[in-house]
N, C-alpha and C positions, 0 to 999 in steps of 0.2 A: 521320604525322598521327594524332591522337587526340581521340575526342571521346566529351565526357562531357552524357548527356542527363537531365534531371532536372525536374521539378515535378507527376510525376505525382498521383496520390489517386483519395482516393474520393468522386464528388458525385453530387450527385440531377440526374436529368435536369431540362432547362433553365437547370443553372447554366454558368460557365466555367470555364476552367484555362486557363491559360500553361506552357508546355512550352518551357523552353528548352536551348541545345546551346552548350556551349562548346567551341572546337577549341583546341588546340596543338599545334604543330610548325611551323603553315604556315599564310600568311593567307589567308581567306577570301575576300578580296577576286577573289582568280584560281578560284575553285571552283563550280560550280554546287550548291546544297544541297536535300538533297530532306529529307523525313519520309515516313515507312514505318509500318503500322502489321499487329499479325498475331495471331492468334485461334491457338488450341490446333485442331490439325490443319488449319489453312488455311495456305495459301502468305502469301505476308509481301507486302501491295499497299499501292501510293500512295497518299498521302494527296494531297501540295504540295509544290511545290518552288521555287526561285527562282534564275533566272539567275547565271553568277558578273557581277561589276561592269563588262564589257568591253562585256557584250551589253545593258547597260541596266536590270539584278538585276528583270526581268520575272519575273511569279510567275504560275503555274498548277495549277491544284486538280485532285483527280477530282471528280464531279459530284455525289457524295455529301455532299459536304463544302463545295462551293462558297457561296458567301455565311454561309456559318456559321466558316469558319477563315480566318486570316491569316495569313500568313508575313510573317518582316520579318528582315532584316540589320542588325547594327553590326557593321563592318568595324572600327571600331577597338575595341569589347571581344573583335574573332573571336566572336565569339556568332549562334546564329540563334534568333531564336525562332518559337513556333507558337499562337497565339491562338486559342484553343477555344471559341466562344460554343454558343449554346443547345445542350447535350451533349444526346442520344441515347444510350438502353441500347445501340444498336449503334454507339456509338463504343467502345466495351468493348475495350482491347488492349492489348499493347503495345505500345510509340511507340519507333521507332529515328530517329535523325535520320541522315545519310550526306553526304559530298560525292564529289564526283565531276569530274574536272577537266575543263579547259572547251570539250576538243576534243569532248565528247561530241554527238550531236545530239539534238534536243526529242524525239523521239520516244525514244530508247532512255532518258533521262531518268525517263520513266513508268514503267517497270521496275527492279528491285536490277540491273540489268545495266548501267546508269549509272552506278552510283558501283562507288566504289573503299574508298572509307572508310568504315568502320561505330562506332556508340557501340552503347553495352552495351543498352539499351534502359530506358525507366520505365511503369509500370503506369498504366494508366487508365482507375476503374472507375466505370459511370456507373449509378447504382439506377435505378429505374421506382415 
């Protein structure tokens, strides 16, 4: 499995960005997909993530992010994407997307110890 994650840049706080994650090898459909996000000398934390298609692609956020980001599935481009509204200087990071297959449980989800799969990562830098 491989995934290629892209739309990062550079915006002034309060604007958007779209991040999104294309996979190949294997369809998304059976995966649970998360977004990661990680600062220079921080440990690499949740953003969102969303169920694979079995459990009903239910999505959940960390609290930082909640009502400001979106996650969304097309199972048939395998793509996820990540909907960035009103940015935050501390949304400043790099953004990895991951899946992670679908025996995992919700909780170990919230952690890189959920998935399995990692994309390269894209830059997302937010001014003040």
């Amino acid at each position: 499995v491989q995934l290629q994650a892209s739309g990062g840049g550079l915006v002034q706080a309060g604007a958007s960005l779209r991040l999104s994650c294309a996979v190949s090898g294997r369809t998304i459909s059976t995966y649970n997909m998360g977004w990661f996000r990680q600062v220079p000398g921080k440990e690499r934390e949740f953003v969102g993530g969303i169920r694979w298609s079995g459990s009903g692609s239910n999505t959940y956020y960390d609290e930082s992010v909640k009502g400001r980001f979106t996650i969304s599935r097309d199972n048939a481009k395998n793509m996820v994407d990540l909907q960035m509204n009103s940015l935050k200087p501390e949304d400043t990071a790099v953004y990895y997307c991951a899946a992670g297959t679908k025996t995992k449980v919700l909780s170990t989800l919230l952690t890189p110890d959920g998935y399995d799969y990692w994309g390269q990562g894209t830059l997302v830098t937010v001014s003040s």
